[in-house]
DRENTORKOL-3810 file (N, C-alpha, C; in nm, 4 decimals):
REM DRENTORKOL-3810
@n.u->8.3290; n.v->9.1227; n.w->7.7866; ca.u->8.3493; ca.v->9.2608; ca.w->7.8240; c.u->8.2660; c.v->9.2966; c.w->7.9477
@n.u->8.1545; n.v->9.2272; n.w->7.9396; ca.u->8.0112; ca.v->9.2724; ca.w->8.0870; c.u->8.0958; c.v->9.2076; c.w->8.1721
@n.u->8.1689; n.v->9.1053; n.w->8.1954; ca.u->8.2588; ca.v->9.0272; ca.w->8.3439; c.u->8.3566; c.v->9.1094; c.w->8.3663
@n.u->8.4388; n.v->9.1793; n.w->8.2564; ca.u->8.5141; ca.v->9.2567; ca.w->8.2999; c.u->8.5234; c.v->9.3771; c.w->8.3687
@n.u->8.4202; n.v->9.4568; n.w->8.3245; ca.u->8.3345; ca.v->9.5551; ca.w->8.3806; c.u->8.2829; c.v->9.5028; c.w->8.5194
@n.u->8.1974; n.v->9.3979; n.w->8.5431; ca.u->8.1582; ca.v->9.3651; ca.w->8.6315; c.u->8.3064; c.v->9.3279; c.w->8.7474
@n.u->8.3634; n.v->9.2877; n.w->8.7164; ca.u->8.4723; ca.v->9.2611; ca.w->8.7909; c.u->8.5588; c.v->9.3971; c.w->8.8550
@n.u->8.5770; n.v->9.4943; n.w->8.8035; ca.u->8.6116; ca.v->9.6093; ca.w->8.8177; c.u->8.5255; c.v->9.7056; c.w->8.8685
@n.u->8.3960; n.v->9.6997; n.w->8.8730; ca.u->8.3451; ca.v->9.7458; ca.w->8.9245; c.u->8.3402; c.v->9.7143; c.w->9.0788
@n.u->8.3234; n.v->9.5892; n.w->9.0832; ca.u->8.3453; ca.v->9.5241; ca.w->9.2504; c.u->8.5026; c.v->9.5415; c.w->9.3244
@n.u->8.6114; n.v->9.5254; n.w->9.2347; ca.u->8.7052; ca.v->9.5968; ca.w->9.2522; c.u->8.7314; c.v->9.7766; c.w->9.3368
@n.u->8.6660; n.v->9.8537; n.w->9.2530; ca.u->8.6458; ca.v->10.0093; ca.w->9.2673; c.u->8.5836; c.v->10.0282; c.w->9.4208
@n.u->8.4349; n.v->9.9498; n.w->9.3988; ca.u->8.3602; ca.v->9.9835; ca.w->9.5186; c.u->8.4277; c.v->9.9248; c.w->9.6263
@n.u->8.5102; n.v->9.8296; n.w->9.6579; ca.u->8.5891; ca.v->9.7959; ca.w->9.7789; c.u->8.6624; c.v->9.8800; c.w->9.8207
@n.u->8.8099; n.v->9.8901; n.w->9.6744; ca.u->8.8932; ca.v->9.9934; ca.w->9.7438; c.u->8.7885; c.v->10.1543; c.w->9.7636
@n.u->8.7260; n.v->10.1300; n.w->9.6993; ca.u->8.6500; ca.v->10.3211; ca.w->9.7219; c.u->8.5879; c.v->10.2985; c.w->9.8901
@n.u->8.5278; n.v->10.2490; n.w->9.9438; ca.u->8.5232; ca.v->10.1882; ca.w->10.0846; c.u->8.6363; c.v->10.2192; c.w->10.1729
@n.u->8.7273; n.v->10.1465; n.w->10.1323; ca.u->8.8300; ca.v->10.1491; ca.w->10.2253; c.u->8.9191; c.v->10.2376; c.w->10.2027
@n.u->8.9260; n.v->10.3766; n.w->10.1144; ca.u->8.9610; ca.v->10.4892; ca.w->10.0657; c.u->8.9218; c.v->10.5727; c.w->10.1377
@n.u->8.8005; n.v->10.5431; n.w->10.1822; ca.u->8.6958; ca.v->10.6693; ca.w->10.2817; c.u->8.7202; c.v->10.6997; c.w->10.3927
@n.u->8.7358; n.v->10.5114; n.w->10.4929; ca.u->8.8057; ca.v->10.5300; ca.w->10.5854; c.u->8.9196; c.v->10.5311; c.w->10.5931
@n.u->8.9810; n.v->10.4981; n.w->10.5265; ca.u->9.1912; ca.v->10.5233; ca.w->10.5421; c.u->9.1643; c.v->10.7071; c.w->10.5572
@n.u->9.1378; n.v->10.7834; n.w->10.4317; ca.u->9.0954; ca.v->10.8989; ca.w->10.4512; c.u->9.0758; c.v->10.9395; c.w->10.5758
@n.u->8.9429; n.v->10.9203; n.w->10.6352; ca.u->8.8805; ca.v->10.9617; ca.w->10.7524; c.u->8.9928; c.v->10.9752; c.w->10.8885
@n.u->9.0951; n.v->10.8380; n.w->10.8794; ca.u->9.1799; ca.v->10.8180; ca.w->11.0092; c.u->9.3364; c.v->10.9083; c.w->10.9844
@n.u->9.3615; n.v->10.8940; n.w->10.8164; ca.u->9.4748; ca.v->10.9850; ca.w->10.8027; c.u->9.4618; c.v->11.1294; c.w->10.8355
@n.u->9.3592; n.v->11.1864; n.w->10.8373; ca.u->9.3112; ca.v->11.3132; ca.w->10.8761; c.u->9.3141; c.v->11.3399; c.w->11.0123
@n.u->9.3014; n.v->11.2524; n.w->11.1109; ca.u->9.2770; ca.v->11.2664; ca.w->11.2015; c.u->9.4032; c.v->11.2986; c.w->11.2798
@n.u->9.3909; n.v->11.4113; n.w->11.3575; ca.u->9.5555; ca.v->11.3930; ca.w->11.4797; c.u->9.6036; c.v->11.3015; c.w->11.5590
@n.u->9.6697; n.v->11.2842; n.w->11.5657; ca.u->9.7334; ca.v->11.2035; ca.w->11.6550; c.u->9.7238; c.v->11.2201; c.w->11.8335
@n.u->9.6549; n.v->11.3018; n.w->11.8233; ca.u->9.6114; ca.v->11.3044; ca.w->11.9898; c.u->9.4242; c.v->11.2650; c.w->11.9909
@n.u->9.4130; n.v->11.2110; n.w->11.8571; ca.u->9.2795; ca.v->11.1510; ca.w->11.8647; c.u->9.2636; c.v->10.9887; c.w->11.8102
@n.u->9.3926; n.v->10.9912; n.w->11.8444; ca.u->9.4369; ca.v->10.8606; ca.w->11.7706; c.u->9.4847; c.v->10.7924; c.w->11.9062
@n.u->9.4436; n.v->10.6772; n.w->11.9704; ca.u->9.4599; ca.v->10.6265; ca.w->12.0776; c.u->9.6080; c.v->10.5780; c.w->12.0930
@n.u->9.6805; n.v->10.6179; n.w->12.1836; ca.u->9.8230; ca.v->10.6363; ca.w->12.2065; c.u->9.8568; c.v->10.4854; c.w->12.2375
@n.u->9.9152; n.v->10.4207; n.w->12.1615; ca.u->9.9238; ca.v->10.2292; ca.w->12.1322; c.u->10.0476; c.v->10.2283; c.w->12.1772
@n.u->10.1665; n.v->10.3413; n.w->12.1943; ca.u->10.2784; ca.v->10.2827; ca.w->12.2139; c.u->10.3017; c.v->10.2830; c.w->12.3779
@n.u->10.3095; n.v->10.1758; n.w->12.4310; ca.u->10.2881; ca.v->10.1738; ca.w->12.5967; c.u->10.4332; c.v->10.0859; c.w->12.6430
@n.u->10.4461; n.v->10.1099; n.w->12.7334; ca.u->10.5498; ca.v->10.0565; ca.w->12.7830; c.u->10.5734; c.v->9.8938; c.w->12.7847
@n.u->10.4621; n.v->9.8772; n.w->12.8107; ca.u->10.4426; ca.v->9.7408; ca.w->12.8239; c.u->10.4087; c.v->9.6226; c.w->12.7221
@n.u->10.3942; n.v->9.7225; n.w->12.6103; ca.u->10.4167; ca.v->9.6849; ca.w->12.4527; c.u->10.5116; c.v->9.6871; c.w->12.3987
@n.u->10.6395; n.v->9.7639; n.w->12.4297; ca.u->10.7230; ca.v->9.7862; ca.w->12.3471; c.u->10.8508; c.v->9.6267; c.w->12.3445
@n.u->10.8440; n.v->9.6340; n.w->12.2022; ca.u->10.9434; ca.v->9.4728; ca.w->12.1775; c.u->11.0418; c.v->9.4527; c.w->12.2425
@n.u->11.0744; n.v->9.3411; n.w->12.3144; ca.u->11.1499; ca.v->9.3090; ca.w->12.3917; c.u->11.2967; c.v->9.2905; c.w->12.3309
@n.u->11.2568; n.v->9.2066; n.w->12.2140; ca.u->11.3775; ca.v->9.1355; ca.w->12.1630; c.u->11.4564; c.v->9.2129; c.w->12.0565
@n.u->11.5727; n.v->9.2004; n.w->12.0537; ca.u->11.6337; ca.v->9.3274; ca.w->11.9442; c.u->11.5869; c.v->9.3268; c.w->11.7966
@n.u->11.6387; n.v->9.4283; n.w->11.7310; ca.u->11.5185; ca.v->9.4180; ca.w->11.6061; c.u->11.6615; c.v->9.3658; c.w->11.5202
@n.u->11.5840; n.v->9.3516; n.w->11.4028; ca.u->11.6843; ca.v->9.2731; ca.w->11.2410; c.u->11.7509; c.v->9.3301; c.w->11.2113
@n.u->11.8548; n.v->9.2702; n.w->11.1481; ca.u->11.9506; ca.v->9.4194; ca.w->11.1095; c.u->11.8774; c.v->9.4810; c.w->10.9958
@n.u->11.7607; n.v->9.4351; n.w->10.9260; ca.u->11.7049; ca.v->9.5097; ca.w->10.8711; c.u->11.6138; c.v->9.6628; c.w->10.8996
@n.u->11.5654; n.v->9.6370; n.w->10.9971; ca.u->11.4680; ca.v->9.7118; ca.w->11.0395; c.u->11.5297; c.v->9.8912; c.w->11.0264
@n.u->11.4499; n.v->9.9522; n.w->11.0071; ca.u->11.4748; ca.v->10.0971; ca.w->10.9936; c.u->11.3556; c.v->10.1688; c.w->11.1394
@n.u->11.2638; n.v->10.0623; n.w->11.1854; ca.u->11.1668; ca.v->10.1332; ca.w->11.2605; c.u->11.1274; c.v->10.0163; c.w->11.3372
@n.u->11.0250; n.v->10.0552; n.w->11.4120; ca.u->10.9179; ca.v->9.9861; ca.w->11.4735; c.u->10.8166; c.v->10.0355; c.w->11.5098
@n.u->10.6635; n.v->9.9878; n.w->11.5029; ca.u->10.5335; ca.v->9.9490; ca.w->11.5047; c.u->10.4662; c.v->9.9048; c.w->11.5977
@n.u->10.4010; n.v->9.9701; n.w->11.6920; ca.u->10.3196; ca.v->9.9008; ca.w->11.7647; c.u->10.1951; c.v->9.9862; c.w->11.7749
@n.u->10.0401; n.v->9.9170; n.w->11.7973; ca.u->9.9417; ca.v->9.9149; ca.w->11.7880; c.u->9.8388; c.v->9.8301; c.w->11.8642
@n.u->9.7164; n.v->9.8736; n.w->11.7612; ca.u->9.6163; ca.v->9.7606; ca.w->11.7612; c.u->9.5211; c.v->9.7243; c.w->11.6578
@n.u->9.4740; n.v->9.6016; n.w->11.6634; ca.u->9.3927; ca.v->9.5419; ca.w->11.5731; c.u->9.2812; c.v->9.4792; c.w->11.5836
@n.u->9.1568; n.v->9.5084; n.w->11.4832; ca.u->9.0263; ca.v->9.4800; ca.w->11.5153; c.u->8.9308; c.v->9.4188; c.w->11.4068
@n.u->8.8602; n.v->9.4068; n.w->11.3651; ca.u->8.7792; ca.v->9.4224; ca.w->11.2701; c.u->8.6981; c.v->9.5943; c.w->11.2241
@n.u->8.6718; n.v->9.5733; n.w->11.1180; ca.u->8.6463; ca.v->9.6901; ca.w->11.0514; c.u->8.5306; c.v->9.6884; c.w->10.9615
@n.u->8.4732; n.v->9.7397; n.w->10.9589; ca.u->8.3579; ca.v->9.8099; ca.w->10.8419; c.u->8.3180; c.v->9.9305; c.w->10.7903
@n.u->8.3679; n.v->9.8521; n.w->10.6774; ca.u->8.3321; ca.v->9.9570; ca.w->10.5927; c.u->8.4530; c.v->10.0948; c.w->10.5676
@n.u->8.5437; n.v->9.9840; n.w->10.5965; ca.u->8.7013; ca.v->10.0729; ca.w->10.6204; c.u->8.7229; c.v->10.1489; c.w->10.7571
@n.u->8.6407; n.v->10.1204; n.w->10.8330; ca.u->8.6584; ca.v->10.1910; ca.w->10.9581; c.u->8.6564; c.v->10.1000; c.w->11.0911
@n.u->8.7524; n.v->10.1205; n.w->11.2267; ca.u->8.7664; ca.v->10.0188; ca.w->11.3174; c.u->8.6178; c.v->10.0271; c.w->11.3992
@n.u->8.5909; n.v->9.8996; n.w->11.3649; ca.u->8.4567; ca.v->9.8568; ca.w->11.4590; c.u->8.4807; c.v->9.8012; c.w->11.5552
@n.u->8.5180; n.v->9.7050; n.w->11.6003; ca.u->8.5520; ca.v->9.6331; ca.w->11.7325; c.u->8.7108; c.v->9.5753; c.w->11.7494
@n.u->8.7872; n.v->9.6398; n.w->11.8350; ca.u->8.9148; ca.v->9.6302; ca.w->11.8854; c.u->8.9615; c.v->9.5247; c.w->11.9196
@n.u->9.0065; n.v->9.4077; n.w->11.9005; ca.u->9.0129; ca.v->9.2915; ca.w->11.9420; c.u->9.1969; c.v->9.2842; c.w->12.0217
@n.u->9.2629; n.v->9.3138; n.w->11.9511; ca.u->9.3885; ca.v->9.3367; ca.w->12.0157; c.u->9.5283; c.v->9.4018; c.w->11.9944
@n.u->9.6526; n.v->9.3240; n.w->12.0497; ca.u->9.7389; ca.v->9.4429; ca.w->12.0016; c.u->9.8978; c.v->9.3909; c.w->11.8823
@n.u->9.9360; n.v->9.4795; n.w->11.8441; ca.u->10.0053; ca.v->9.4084; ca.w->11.7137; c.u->10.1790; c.v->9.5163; c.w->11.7729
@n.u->10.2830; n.v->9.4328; n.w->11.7432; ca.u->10.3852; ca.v->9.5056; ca.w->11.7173; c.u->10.4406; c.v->9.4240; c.w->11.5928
@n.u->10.5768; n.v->9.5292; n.w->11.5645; ca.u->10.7178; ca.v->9.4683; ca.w->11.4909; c.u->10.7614; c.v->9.5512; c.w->11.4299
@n.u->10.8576; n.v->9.5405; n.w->11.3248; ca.u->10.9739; ca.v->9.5938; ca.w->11.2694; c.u->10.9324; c.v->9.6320; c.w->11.1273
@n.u->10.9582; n.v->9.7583; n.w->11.0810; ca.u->10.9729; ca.v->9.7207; ca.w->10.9169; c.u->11.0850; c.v->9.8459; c.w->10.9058
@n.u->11.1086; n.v->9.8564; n.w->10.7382; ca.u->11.2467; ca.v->9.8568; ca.w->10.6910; c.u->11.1437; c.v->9.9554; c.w->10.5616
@n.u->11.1365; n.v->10.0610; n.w->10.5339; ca.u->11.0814; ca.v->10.1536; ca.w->10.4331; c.u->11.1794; c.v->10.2121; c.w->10.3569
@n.u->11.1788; n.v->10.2546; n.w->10.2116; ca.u->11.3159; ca.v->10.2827; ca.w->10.1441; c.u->11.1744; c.v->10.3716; c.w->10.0243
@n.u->11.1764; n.v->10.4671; n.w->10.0481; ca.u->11.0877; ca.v->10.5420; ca.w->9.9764; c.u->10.9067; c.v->10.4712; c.w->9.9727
@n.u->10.8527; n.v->10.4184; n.w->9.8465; ca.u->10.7323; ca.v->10.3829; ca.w->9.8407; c.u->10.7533; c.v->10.2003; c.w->9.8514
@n.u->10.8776; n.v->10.1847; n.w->9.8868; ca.u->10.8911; ca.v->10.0550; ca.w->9.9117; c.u->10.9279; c.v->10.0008; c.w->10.0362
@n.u->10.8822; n.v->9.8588; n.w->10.0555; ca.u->10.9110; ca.v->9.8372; ca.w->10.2166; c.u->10.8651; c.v->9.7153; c.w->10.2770
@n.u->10.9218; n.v->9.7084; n.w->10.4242; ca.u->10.8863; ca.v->9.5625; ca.w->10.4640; c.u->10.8335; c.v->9.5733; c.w->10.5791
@n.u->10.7710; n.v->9.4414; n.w->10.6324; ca.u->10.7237; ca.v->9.4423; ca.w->10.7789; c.u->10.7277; c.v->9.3062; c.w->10.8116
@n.u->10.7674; n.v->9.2863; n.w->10.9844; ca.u->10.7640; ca.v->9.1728; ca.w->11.0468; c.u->10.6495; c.v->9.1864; c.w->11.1746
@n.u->10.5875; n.v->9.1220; n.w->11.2184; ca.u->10.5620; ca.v->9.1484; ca.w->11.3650; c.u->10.4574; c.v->9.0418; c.w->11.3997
@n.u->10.3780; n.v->9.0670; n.w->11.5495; ca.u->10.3443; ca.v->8.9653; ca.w->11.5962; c.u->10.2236; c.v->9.0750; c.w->11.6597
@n.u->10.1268; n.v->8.9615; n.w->11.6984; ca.u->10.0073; ca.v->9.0104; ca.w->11.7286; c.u->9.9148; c.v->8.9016; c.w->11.8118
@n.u->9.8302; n.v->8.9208; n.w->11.8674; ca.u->9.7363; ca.v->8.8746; ca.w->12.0146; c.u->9.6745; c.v->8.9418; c.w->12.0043
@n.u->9.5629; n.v->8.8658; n.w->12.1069; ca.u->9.4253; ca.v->8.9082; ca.w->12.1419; c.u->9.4724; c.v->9.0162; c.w->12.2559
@n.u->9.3727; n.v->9.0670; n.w->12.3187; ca.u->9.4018; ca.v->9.1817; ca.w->12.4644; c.u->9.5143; c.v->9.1314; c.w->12.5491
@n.u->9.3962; n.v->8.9896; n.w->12.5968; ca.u->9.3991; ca.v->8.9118; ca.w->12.7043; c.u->9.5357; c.v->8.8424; c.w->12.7278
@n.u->9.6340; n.v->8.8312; n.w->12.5916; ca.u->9.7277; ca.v->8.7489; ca.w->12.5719; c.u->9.8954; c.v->8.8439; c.w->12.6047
@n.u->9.9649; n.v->8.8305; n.w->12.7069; ca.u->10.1259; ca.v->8.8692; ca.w->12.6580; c.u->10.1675; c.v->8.8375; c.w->12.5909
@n.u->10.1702; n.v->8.7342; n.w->12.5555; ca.u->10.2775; ca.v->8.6768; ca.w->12.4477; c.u->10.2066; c.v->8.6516; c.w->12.3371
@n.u->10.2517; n.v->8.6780; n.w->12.2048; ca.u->10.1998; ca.v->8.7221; ca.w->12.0924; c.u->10.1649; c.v->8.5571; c.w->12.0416
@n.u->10.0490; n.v->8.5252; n.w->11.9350; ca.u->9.9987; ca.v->8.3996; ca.w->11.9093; c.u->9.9360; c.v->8.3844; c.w->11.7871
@n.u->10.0241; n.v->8.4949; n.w->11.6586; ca.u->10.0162; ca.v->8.4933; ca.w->11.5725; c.u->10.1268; c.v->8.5855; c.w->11.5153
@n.u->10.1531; n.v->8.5699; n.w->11.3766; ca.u->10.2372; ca.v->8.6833; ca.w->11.2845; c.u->10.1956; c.v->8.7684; c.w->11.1248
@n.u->10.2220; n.v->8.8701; n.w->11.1208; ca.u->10.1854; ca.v->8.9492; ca.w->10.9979; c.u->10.3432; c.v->8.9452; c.w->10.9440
@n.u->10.3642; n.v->8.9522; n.w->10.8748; ca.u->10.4874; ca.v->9.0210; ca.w->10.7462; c.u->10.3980; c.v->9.0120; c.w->10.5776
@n.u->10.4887; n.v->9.1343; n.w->10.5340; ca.u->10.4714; ca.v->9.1108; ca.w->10.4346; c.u->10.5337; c.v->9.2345; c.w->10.3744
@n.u->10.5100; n.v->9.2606; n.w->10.2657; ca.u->10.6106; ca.v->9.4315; ca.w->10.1593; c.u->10.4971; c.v->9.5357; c.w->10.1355
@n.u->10.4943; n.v->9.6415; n.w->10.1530; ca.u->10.4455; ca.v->9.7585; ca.w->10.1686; c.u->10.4662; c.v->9.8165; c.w->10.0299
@n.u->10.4045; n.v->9.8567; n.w->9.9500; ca.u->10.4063; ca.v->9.9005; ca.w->9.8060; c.u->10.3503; c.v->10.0132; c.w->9.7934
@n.u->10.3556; n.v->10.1380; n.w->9.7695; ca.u->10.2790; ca.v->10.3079; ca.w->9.8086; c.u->10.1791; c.v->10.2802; c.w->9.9058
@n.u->10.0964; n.v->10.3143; n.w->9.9071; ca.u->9.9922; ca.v->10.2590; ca.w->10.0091; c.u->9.8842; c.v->10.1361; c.w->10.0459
@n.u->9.9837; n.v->10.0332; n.w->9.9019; ca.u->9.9319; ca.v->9.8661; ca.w->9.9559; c.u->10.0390; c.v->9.8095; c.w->10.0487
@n.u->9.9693; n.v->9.6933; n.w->10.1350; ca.u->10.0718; ca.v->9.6477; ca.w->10.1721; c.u->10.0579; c.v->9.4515; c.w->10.1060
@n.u->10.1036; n.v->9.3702; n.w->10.1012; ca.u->10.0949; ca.v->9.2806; ca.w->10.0690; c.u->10.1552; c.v->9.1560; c.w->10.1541
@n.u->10.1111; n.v->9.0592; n.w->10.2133; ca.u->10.1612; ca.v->8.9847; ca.w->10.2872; c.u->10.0809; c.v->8.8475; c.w->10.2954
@n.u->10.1203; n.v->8.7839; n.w->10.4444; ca.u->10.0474; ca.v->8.6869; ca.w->10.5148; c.u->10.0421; c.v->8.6851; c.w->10.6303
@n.u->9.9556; n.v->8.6471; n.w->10.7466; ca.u->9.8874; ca.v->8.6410; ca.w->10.8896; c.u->9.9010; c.v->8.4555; c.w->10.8787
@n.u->9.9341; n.v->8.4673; n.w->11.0151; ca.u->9.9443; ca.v->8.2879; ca.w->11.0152; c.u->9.9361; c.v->8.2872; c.w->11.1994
@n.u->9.9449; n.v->8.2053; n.w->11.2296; ca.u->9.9472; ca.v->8.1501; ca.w->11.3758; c.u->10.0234; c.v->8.0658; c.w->11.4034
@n.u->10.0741; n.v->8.1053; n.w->11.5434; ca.u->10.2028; ca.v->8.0075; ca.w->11.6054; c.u->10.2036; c.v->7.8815; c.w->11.6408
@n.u->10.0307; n.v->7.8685; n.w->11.7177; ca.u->10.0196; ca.v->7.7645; ca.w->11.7799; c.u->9.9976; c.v->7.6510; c.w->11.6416
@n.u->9.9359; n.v->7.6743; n.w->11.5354; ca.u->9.9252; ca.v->7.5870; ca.w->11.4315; c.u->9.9711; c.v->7.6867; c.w->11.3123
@n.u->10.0718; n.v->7.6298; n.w->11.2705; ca.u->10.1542; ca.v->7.7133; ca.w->11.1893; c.u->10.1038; c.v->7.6738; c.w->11.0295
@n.u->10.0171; n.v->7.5429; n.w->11.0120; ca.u->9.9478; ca.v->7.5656; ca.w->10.8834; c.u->9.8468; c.v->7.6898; c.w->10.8524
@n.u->9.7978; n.v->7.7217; n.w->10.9786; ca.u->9.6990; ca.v->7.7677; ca.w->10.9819; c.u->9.7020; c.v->7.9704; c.w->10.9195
@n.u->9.7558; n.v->8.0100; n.w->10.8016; ca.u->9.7789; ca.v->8.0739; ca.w->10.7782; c.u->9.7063; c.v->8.1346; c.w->10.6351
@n.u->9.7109; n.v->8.2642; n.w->10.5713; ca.u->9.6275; ca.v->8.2889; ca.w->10.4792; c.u->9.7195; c.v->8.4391; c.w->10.4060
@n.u->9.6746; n.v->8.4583; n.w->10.2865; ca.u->9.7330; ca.v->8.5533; ca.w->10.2219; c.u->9.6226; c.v->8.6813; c.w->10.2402
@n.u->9.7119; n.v->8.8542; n.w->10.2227; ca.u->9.6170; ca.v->8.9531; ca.w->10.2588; c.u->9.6840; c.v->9.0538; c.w->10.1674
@n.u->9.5574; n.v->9.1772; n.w->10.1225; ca.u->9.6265; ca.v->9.2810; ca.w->10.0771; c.u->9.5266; c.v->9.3869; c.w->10.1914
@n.u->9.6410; n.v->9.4924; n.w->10.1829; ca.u->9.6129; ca.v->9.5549; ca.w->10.2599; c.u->9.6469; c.v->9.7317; c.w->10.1933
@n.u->9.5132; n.v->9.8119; n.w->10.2315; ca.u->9.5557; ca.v->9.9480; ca.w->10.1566; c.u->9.5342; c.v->10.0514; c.w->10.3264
@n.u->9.6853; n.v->10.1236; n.w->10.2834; ca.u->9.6682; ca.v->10.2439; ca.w->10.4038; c.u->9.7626; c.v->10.3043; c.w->10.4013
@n.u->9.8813; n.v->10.3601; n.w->10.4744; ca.u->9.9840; ca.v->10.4732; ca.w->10.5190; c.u->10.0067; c.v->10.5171; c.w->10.6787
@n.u->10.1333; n.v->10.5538; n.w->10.6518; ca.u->10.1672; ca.v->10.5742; ca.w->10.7629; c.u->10.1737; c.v->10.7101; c.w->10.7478
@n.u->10.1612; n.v->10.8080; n.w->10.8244; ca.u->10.1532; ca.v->10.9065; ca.w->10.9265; c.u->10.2842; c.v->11.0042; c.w->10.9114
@n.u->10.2954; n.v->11.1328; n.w->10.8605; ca.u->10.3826; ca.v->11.1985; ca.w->10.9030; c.u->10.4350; c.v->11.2135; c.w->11.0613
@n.u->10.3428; n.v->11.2409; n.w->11.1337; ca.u->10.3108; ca.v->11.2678; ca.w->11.2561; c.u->10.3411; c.v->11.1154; c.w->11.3494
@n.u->10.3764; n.v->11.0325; n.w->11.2931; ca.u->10.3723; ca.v->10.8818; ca.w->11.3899; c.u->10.3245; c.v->10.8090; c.w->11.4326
@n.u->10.1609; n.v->10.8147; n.w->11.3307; ca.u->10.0860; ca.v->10.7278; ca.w->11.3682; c.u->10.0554; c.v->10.6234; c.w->11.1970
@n.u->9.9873; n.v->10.5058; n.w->11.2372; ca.u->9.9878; ca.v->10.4480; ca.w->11.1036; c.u->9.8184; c.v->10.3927; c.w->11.0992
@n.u->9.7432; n.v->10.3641; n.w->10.9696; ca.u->9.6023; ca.v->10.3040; ca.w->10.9868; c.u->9.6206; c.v->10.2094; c.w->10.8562
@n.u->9.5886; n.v->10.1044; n.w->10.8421; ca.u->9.5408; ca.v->9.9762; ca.w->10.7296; c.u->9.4405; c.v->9.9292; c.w->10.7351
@n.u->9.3707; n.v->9.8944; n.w->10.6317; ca.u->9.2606; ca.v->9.8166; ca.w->10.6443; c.u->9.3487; c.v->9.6930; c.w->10.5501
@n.u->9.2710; n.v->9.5676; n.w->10.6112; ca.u->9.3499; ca.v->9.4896; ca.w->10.5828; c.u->9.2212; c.v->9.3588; c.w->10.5212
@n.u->9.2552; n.v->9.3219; n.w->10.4027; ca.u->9.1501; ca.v->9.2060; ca.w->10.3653; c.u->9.1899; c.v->9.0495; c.w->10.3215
@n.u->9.1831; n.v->8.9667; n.w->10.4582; ca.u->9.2316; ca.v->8.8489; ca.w->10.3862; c.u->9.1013; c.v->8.8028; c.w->10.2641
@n.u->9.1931; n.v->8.6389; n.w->10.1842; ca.u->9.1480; ca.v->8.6353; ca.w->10.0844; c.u->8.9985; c.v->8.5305; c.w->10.1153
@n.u->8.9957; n.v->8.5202; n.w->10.2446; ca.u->8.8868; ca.v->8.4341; ca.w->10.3332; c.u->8.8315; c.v->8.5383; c.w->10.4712
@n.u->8.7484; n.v->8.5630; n.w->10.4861; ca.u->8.7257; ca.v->8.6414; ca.w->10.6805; c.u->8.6338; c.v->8.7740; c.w->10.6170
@n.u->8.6177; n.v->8.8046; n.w->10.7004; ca.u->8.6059; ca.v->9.0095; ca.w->10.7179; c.u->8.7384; c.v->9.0196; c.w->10.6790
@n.u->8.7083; n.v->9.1736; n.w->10.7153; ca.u->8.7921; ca.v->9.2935; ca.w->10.7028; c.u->8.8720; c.v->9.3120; c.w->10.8296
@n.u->8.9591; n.v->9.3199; n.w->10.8264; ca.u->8.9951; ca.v->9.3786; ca.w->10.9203; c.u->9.0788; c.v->9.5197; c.w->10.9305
@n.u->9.1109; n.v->9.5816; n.w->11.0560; ca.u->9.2299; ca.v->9.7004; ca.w->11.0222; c.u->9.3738; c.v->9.6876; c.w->11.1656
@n.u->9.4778; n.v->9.7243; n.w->11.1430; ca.u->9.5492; ca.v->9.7612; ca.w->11.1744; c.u->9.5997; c.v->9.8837; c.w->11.1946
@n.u->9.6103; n.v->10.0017; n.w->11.3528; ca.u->9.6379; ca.v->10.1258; ca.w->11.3403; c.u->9.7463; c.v->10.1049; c.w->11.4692
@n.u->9.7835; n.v->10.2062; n.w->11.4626; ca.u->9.8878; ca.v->10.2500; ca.w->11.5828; c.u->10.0163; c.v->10.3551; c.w->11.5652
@n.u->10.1117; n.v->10.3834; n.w->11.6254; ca.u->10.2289; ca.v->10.4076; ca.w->11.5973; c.u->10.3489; c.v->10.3663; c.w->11.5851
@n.u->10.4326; n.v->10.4136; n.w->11.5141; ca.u->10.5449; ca.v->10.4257; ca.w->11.4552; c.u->10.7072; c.v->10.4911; c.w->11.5316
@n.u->10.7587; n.v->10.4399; n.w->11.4863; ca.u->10.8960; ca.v->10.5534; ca.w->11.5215; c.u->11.0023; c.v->10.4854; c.w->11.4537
@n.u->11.1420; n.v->10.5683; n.w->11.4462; ca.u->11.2174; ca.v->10.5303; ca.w->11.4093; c.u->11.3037; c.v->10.3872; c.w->11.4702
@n.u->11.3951; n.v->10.3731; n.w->11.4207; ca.u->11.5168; ca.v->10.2878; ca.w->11.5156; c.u->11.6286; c.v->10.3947; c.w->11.5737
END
């Protein structure tokens, strides 16, 4: 019963962490929310016939549920059908055009659930859950925890198809 407790307790205090800041960024407007959708980001290639939207941003590491250092930028597609949903996309460092890794995974109320992997070595991949929401207003924030690394987060905007 003390492991179980103990286990749940370490449970609580994570997501309660990353509750604070998801909080902190969903609150925030969108004109304080750094404007990610740029021209020069936006996906080239046509989207799935799935897709209902698209996503573009950026991504960094995080503490403590909140973005600490910006490392780079993320797009792609997902497909939302109430508290359920999907995502595809691709992501790089600043420095990089062409994207040199991928996220997908299913979006569940405000988890998302997936995997991050890389192009150039395609073993090289790992499983993640991720708690956050998207934005009335068109912007989106995640904190995202693989099951190996930091923390990381994912924010940016949204729009339809």
């Amino acid at each position: 019963m003390k492991k179980l407790l103990c286990i749940f307790g370490i449970i609580l205090i994570i997501f309660a962490q990353n509750a604070i800041g998801i909080n902190y960024k969903m609150n925030q407007g969108k004109d304080e929310i750094l404007d990610t959708f740029s021209e020069k980001k936006i996906i080239q290639k046509d989207p799935p016939a799935w897709a209902t939207g698209e996503f573009n941003g950026t991504w960094g590491i995080s503490i403590a549920g909140l973005p600490a250092v910006e490392l780079g930028w993320v797009e792609g597609y997902f497909d939302a059908f109430g508290i359920l949903g999907r995502l595809e996309g691709d992501f790089a460092v600043s420095e990089n055009e062409e994207p040199t890794a991928y996220i997908n995974g299913f979006i569940i109320g405000f988890f998302m659930l997936g995997s991050v992997g890389d192009y150039v070595n395609p073993s090289n991949s790992t499983l993640f859950v991720g708690l956050g929401a998207p934005n009335e207003n068109g912007t989106f924030y995640y904190n995202i925890h693989l099951f190996v690394g930091p923390s990381w987060y994912m924010q940016g905007d949204w729009k339809p198809i």
